[in-house]
N, C-alpha and C positions, 0 to 999 in steps of 0.2 A: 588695681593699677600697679606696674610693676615698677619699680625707681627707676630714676631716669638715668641713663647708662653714664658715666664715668669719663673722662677724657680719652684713657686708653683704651676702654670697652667699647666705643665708640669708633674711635679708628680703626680697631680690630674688627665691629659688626660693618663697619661701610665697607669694607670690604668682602666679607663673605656675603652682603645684598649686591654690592655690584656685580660681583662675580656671579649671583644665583647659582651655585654647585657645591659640592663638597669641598673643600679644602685642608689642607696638612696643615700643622702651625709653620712649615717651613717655607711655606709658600707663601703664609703672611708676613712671615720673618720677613724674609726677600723684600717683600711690597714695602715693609714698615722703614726696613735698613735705609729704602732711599732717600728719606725724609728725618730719619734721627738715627742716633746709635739706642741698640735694644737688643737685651739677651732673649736665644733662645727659648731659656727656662720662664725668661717674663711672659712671652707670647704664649708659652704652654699653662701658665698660670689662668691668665685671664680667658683663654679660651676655656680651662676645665672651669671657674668661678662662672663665664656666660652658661658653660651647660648646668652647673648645678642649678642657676636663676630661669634655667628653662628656657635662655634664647635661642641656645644651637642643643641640637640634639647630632650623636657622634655613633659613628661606627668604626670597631676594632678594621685596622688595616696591618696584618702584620705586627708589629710592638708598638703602633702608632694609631693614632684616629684621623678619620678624616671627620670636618666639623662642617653642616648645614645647620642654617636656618631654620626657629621654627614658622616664622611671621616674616612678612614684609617691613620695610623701611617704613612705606604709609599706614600698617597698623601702628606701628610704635610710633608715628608723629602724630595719629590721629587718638592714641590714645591717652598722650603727653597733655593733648588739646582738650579732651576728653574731661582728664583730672582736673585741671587750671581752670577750666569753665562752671564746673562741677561745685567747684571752693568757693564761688562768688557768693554774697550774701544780695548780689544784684546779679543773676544770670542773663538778663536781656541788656541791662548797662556794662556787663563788659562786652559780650557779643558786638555790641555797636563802638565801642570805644576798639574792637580787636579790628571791627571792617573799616575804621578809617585809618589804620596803621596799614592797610593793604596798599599794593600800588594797582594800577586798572589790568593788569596780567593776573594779578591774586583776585581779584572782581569777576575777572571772567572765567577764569578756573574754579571758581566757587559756583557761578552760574549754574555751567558747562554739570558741576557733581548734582548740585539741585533738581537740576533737569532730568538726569541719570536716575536720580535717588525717587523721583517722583512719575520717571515711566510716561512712557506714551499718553496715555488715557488722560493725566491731569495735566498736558502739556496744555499753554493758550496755543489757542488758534494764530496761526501765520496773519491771516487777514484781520484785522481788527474788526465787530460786530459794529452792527450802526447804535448799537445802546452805549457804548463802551463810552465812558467818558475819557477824555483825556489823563493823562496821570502829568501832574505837577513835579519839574524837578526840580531840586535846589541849587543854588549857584554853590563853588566851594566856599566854604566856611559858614554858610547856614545852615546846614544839614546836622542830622545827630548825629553825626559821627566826631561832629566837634565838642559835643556837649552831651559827656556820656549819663549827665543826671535826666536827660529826656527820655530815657532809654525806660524812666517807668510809668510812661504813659504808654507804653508797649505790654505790659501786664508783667514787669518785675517786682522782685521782692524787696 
C-alpha cells in the first residue's frame, strides 16, 4: 500500500485525475496559481517525487515532461480503504462502524459496487420467492452500526 499522498501531492494528483491526460507542470502551475501562490520549481518538485513514488509515469517533451497517471483516483481511495481496514484487530467491527458514518448516497453506491462486484448470476431475483421470509429492518439507532462491538457476532476477530 502506497502512503497516503501529502497535501500538495494531492492537489497536484487531483488534477492530473481530473484532467485524465498528460499534463506539463506548467499547466498545473496555472491550475494551482489560482488558489495560492507556488513556484514553478515546487510544482516540478512534487511532480518528479510522484513519478519516482510510481503515481505519474512521464514522457520527455522537448526539455520538459508531460506527467500521466499511473491509477485512478478510485484505486487510491480504495486502496487508502484497503489499508485502514486491513489494521483492524476487529475487521467486521470497523466495517460496521465505517457503514453507519455513510449517508444513504454512500449506502447506495456501496449497493450499486456490491451488485457490480457480484455479477448477474448472484443478483436476488426482482420478484421475491414465496419461501423468502421477510427481512427485519431496524429503526435508527438500533442497528450495528451504532454499536460497532456487535460487529463480532458477524465472525470478527
Amino acid at each position: 500500500m502506497p502512503r497516503p499522498l501529502g497535501e500538495l501531492e494531492d492537489a497536484v494528483m487531483s488534477r492530473v485525475w481530473k484532467w485524465n491526460r498528460p499534463v506539463t507542470v506548467r499547466e498545473v502551475l496555472e491550475d494551482l496559481q489560482k488558489e495560492r501562490s507556488i513556484a514553478y520549481t515546487t510544482v516540478m518538485t512534487v511532480l518528479d517525487n510522484l513519478h519516482q513514488k510510481g503515481w505519474v509515469r512521464r514522457e520527455a517533451e522537448g526539455r520538459a515532461y508531460r506527467y500521466e497517471a499511473v491509477s485512478t483516483r478510485a484505486a487510491y481511495a480504495a486502496a487508502l480503504m484497503n489499508d485502514a481496514w486491513s489494521q483492524s484487530d476487529n475487521p467486521a467491527a470497523a466495517l460496521v462502524a465505517f457503514f453507519g458514518m455513510m449517508s444513504e448516497e454512500q449506502r447506495q453506491s456501496l449497493s450499486d459496487a456490491v451488485r457490480i462486484v457480484q455479477g448477474p448470476e448472484t443478483q436476488e431475483p426482482t420478484e421475491p420467492s414465496e419461501s423468502a421470509e421477510p427481512v427485519e429492518r431496524a429503526e435508527p439507532g438500533e442497528g450495528p452500526e451504532e454499536n460497532p462491538a456487535s460487529a463480532r457476532d458477524l465472525g470478527g476477530r
